[in-house]
VOGU-3710 file (C-alpha; in Angstrom, 3 decimals, decimal comma):
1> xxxxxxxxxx> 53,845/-237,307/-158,002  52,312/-236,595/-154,681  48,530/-237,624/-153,812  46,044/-237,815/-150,912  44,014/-240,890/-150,388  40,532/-240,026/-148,481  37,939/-242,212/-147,257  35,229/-239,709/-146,013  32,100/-239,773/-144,815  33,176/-239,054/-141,024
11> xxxxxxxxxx> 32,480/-236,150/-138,875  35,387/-234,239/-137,673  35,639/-232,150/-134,191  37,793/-230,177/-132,073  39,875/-226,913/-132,679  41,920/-225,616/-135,946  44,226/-222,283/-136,805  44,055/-220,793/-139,798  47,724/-220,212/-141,207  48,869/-217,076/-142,565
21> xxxxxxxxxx> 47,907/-215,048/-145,490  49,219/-216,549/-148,530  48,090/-213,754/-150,417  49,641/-210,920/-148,427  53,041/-212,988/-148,017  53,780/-212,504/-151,537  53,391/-208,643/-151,514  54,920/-207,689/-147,979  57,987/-209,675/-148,532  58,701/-208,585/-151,654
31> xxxxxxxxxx> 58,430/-204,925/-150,072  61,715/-206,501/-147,899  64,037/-205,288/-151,096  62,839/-201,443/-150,247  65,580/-201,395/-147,406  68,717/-202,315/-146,561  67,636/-203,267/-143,425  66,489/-206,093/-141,255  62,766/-206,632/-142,016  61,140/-209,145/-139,687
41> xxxxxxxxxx> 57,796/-211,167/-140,673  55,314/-213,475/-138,165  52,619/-215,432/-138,849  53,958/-216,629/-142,596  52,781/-219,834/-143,818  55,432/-221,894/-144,854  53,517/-223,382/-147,983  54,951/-223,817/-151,479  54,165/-220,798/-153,015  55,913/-218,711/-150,211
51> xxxxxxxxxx> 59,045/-220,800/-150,242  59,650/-220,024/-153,387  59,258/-216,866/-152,979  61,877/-216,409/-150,566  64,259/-218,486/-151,789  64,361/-216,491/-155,027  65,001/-214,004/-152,761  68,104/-215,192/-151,226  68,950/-215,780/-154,312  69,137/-212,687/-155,154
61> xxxxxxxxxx> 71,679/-212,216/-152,184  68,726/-211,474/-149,448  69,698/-212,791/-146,098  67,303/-215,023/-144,896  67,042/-215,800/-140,812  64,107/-218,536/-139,496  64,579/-218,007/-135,980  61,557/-219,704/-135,098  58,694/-221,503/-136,935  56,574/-219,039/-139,405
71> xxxxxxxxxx> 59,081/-216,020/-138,670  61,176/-214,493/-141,255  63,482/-212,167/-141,437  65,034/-210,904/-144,397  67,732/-208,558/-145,348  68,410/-206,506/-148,342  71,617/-205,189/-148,121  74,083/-206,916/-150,828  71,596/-207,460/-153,481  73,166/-208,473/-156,840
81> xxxxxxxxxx> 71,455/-206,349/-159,737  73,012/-208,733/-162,262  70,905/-211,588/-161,097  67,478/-210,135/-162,627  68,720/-211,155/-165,939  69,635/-214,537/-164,992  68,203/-217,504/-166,488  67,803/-218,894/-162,930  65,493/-215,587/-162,222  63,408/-216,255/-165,002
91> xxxxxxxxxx> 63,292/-219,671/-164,917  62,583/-219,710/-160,932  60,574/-216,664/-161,147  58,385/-217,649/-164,150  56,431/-220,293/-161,952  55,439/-217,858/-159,411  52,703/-215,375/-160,166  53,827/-213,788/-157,158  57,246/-213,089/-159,000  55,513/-209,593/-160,470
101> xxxxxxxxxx> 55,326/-208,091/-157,063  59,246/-208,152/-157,288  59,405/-205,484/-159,953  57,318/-202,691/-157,761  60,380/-202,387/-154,940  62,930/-203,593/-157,546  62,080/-200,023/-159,856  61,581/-197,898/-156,745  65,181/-198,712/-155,427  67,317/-199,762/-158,069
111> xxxxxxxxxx> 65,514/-197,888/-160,788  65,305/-201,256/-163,182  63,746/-204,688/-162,421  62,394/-207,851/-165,418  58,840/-209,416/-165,126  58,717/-212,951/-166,607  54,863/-213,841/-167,869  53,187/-214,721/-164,767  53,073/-218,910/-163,464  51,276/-220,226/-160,963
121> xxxxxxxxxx> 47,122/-221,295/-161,198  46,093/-222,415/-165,029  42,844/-220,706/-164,315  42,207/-218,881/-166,873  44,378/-215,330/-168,556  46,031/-213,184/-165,647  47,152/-210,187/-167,696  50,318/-207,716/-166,768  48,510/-204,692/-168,280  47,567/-202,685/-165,022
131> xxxxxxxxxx> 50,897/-203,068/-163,855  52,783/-201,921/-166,580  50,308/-199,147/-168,027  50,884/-198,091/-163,944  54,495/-198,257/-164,170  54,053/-196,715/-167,295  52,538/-193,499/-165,908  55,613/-193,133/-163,378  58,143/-192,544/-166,345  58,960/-196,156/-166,732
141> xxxxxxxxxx> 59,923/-197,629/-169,798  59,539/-201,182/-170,679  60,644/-203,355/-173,428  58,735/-206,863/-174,183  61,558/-209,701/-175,143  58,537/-212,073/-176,997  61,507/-214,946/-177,329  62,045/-214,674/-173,658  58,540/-214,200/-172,497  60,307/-211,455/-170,510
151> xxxxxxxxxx> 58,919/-207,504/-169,950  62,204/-205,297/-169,474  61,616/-202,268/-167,247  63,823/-199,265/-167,261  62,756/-197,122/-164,153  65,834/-194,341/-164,179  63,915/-191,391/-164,827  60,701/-191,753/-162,771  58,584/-189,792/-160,974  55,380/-189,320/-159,282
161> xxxxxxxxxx> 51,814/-189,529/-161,428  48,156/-189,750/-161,008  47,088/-192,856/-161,654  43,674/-194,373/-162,761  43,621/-197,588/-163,082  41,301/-199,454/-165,421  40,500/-202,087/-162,763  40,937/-202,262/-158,798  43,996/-205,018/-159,397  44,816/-205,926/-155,879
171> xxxxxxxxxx> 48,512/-206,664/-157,146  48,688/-203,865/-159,269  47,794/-201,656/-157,022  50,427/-203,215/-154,602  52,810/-203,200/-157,254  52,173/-199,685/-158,469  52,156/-198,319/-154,050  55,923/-200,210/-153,858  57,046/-198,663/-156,834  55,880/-195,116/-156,061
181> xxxxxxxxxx> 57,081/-195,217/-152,533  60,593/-193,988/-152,679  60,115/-192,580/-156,559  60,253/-188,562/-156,201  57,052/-186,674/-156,113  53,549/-187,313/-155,244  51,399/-190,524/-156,593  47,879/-190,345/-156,410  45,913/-193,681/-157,219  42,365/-194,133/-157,993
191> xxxxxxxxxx> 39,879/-196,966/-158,580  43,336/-198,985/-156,052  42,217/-202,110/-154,901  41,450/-201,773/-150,483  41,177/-205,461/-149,708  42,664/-206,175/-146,438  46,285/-207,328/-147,891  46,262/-204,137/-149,697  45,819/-202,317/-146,464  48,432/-204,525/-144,298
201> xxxxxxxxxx> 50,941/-203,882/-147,371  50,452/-199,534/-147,164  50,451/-200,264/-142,681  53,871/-202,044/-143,182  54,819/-199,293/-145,347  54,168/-196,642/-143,399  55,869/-198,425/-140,370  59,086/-198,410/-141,817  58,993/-194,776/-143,200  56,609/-194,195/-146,296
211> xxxxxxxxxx> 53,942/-191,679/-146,478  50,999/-193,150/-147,559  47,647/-191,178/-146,847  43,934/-193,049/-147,994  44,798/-196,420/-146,666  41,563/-198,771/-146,970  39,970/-196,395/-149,824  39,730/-196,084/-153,554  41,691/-193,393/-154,026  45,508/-193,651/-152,320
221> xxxxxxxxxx> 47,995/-190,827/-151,821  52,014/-191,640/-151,921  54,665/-189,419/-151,142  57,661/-190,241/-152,097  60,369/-190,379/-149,440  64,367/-190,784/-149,837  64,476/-194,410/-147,788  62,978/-196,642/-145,637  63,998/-198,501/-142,538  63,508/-202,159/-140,924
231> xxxxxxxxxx> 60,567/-203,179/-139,401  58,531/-206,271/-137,175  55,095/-207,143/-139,686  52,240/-209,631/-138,621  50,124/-211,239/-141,069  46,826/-211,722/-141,275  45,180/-215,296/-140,952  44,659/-216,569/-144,543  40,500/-215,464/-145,175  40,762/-218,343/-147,615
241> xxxxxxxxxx> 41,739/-221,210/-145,195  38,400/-219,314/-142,693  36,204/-219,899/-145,689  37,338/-223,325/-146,296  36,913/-224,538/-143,029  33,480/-223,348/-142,567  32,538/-225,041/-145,699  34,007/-228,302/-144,326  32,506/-228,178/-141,115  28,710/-228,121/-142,958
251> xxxxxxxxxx> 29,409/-230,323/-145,589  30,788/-232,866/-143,120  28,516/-232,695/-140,398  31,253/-231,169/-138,410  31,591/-229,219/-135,111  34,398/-226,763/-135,497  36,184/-223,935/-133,879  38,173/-221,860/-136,112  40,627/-220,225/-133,812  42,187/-216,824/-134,179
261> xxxxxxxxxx> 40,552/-216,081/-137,529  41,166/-212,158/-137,876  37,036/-211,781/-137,736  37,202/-208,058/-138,154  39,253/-208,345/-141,345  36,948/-211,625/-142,924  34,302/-208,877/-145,204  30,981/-210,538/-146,053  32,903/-214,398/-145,973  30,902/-215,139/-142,825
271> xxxxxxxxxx> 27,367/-213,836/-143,980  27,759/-215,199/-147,445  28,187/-218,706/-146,025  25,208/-218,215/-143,729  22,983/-216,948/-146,903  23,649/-220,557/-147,877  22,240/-221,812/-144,474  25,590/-222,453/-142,747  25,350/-222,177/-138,508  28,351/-220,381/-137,164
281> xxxxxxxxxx> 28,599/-217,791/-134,305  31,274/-215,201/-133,662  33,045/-215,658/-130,120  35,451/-212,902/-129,689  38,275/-213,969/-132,824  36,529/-217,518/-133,033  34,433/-218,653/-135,237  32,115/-221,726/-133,792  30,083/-223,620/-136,162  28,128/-226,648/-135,021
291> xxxxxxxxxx> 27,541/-229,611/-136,407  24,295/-229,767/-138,748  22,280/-232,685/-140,478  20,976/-230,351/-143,077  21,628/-226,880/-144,092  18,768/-224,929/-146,274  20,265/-222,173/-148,819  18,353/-218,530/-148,877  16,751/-216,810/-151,533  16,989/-212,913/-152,134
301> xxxxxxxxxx> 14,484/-211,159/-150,693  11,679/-211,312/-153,467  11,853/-214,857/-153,819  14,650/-214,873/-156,426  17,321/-217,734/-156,646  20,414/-217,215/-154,602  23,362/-215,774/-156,573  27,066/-215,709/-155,217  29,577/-213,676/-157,360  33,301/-212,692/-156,685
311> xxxxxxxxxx> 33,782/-209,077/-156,787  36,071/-206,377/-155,644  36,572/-206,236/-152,309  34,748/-205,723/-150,142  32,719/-208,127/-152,198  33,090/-211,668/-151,784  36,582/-212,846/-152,916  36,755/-215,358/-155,818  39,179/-217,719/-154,065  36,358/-218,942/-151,828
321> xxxxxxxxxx> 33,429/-219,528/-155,245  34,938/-223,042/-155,508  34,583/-223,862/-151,874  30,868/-222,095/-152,019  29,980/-224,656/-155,175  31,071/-227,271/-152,927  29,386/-226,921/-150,170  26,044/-226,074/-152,448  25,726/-229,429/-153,662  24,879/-230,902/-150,140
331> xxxxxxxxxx> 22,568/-228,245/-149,432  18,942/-227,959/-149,703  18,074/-225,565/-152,441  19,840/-223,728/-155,700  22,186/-221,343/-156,441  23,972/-219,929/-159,078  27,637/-219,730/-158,826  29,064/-216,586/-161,213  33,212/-216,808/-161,318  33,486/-213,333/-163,084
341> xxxxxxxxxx> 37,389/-212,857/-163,119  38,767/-216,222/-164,601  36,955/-218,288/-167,099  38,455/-221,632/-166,591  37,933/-221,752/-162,445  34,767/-223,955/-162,491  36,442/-226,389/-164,584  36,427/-228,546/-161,643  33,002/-229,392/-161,704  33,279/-232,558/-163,481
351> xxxxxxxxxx> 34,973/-234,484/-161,173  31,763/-233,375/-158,803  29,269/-234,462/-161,494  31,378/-237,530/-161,433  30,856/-237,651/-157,920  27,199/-237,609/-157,800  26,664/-233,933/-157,693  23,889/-231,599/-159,698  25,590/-228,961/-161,055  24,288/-227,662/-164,556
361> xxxxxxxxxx> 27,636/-225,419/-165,802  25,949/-222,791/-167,957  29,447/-221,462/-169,795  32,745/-220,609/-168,247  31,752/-218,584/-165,834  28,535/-219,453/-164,426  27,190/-222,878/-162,844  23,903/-223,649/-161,047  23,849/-226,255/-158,349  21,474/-228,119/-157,535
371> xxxxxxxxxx> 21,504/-229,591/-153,695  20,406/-232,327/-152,934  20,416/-232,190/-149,130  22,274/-235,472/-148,043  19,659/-237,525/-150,174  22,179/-238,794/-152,281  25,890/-239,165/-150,824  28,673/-237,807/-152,469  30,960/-241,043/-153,756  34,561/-241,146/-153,641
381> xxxxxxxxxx> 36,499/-241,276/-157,121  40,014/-240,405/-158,773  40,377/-236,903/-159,656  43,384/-234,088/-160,103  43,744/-231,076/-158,262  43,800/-228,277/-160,990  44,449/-225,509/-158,945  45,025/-224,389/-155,346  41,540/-223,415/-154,623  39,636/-226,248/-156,748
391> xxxxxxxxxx> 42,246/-228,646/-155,483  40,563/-227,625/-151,796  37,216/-227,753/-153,100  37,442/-231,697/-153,904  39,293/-231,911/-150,892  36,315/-230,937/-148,423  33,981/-233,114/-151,011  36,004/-236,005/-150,646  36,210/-236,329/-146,452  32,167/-235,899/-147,390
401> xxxxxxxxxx> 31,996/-238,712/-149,946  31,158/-242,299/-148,950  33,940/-244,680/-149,917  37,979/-243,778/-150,884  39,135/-240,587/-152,753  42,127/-239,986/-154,717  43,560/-237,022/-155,188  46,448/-236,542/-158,051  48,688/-233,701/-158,371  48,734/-232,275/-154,749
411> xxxxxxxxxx> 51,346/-229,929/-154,941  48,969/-227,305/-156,097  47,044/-228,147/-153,191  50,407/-227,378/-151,157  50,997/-223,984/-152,452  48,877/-222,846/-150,738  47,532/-225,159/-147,530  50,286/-225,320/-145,138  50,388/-229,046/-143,907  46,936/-229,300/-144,272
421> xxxxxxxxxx> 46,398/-233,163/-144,369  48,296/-233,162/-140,763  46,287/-230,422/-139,855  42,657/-232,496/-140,428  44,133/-235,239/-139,254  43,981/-233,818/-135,710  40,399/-233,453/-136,281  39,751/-236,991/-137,115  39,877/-236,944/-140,937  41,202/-240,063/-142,499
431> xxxxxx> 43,975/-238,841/-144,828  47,135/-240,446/-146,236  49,825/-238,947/-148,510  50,658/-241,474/-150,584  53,076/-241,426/-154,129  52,016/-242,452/-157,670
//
C-alpha cells in the first residue's frame, strides 16, 4: 500500500496549475457514448478516478486515442450491448461512483443500460433515488437485482416528461439531461442542479447537436433530437484543487500563484476563504496569495460566530469544508464547520485532534474549531487518508506540522490529485512516496 512521508513546517513558493475538473470528467465523457462519433476532450486530469472511467469505457468497445498529455478522444461506434451485464462491468463499475453517469447516455441511445450501487468515497449514504425516480418519469422501467446489488433499466418505450426533482442532484440532473437528450419529446426539469459542471455538460451538448434551452438555471428545457455528432470539449480547472491550494498557501506561510484557475467559474470559493482572513488577489485568471504570519477569521455582521456550510451551488461546495476545517485550526478565531450532505465527512478530525488541533465535533455533521493562531504547531503523526477530500485536508496539515507525517492509504488521495506530491515538490515541499 502506497503512502506519503512529510516533514513540514516549510514555506513553499513559486507557481502551480490547477488540473482538470475531476468532477466534470466523469459526466462529459460518459456523454462520449451519445454518438458514434469522434468526441475529443482537453484539459482531463489523468487521476485514478478518471482512468477508470475510461478504461471501462474501452471496455465497452470505445476507442480510446491519447494523442497528447490530458487529451482524449473517444469513439463510440462498435459498442457491445452485451457487456453491461458482464461481471467485469459490475465488478469494474461498482468502484466508481462515477459509473451511474453511464446509464443517462446508455438509455438515451440504446434504450437499456445497469447501475451497480455506487463505489467510490465511504463518506457517508449516496442514494440512486433522484436518478431513477427521474428516469422513472421518462417511461423507464427498472428492476432492482438485491443479490447483485444491480438496478436493471429498461428504457424502450421512453419519452419526454416534466420533471421535479426532490433535490438539485448535480449528477442526477446530469444523468436525467443525457438521458432526455435524444429520448422523443420535450423534458422540462426543475429544482436541476446549475453548478458550473452542470453547465459545461448542457454547452458540450448543445455543441454536438442537442437542444437544450435554461442552461445555468433551475429550471432546464430538453428537446429531444434524432442524433448527435462529434465534438472538441475543454474542461474546466478542478475548483477543488483552487480551494486547496489557497488553503495551503495560509496554513503554510506560503506565497503562491495559482495559475489559470477558471476565476469566473470559482462561485463564492474565493470570498469564503477570505471570510476566514485568507490574503489573495485576483490578477486576470490568477489567483496571488501572499505569504502571511497570521490570518484572523471574520464574524457575521452582528458579531455572530463564523459559520461555513456546503450548499447547492452557487453555495459553497462541500468538497472544499474539509480543506476550510483545516485551515481553521491555524487561524485566529472560531468557526463552525456544518457538512450538511454526508454525515461521516468530518470523520477526519481525529487525526487533527491527534495532531494538536481544537476542534470540538458536535455530531456528524457539525464541528467547531478552535484556532489557535500558530501558538501551538501542528505535530506530525501517522494517519490514513479516508477519502479524497479528507485525504487532502491532512495533506496541507501535514507540510504545516513540525516534525514527519505519514500518510497511509494514498490512493484515495490519487483519485482525485493528479501527481500531486510531484506537483508540491516543485514548490519546495518535502514529500516522498514511499510503500508499506
Amino acid at each position: 500500500m502506497g503512502a506519503f512521508e512529510i516533514r513540514g513546517g516549510r514555506p513553499l513558493s513559486g507557481s502551480i496549475i490547477p488540473q482538470g475538473a475531476k468532477n466534470e470528467a466523469l459526466q462529459v465523457l460518459c456523454a462520449a457514448l451519445l454518438t458514434g462519433e469522434p468526441v475529443t476532450y482537453t484539459n482531463v486530469p489523468s487521476i485514478l478516478d478518471v482512468n477508470t472511467l475510461i478504461e471501462l469505457l474501452e471496455d465497452m468497445g470505445v476507442k480510446v486515442t491519447r494523442p497528447e498529455p490530458n487529451t482524449v478522444i473517444l469513439q463510440a461506434d462498435n459498442v457491445n450491448p452485451d457487456f453491461f451485464i458482464d461481471k467485469t462491468f459490475k465488478k469494474k463499475s461498482g468502484k466508481l461512483r462515477g459509473a451511474v453517469m453511464l446509464a443517462g447516455p446508455l438509455l438515451s441511445r440504446f434504450g437499456k443500460a445497469h447501475i451497480p450501487q455506487p463505489g467510490g468515497d465511504k463518506i457517508g449514504r449516496r442514494r440512486l433515488d433522484t436518478h431513477i425516480r427521474g428516469f422513472e418519469r421518462l417511461s423507464v422501467k427498472f428492476d432492482y437485482d438485491a443479490e447483485e446489488s444491480l438496478f436493471v433499466l429498461d428504457g424502450s418505450e421512453m419519452k419526454g416528461a416534466h420533471i421535479l426533482l426532490e433535490e438539485p442532484s448535480v449528477t442526477g440532473t446530469a444523468n436525467i439531461i443525457m438521458a432526455a437528450v435524444l429520448t422523443p419529446g420535450i423534458t422540462t426539469i426543475y429544482n436541476a442542479a446549475c453548478e458550473p459542471y452542470v453547465q459545461q455538460l448542457c454547452k458540450m451538448l448543445n455543441s454536438m447537436g442537442a437542444r437544450i434551452q435554461g442552461i445555468g438555471s433551475n429550471f432546464v428545457t430538453v428537446e429531444g433530437v434524432d442524433r448527435l455528432h462529434g465534438c472538441t470539449h475543454r474542461l474546466l480547472t478542478d475548483m477543488i484543487e483552487v480551494g486547496s491550494f489557497i488553503g495551503l498557501a495560509a496554513m503554510t506561510k506560503s506565497e503562491l500563484t495559482i495559475k489559470n484557475a477558471d476565476v469566473a467559474h470559482l462561485g463564492i470559493i474565493p470570498e469564503t476563504f477570505q471570510r476566514l482572513g485568507i490574503e489573495l488577489s485576483i490578477q486576470g485568471d490568477d489567483i496571488y496569495i501572499p505569504a502571511q504570519e497570521n490570518y484572523r477569521i471574520h464574524k457575521f455582521i452582528d458579531g455572530g460566530l463564523l459559520t461555513v456550510y456546503d450548499h447547492p451551488w452557487p453555495g459553497f461546495t462541500p468538497d472544499l469544508l474539509s480543506i476550510v476545517l483545516v485551515v481553521a485550526t491555524q487561524a485566529r478565531g472560531t468557526v463552525l464547520v456544518h457538512q450538511k450532505m454526508f454525515e461521516s465527512r468530518l470523520f477526519f478530525v481525529d487525526k487533527l485532534i491527534e495532531m494538536g488541533a481544537q476542534i470540538v465535533l458536535c455530531d456528524p455533521h457539525r464541528a467547531v474549531v478552535i484556532g489557535l493562531d500558530r501558538q501551538i504547531p501542528l505535530r506530525g503523526i501517522t494517519m490514513v487518508s479516508p477519502d479524497i477530500r479528507a485525504g487532502v485536508a491532512l495533506l496541507i496539515a501535514a507540510l504545516s506540522a513540525q516534525g514527519k507525517s505519514i500518510i497511509q492509504n494514498i490512493d484515495q488521495i490519487d483519485r482525485g490529485y493528479e501527481r500531486i506530491d510531484e506537483r508540491l515538490i516543485a514548490l519546495g515541499a518535502d514529500i516522498k512516496r514511499i510503500e508499506q
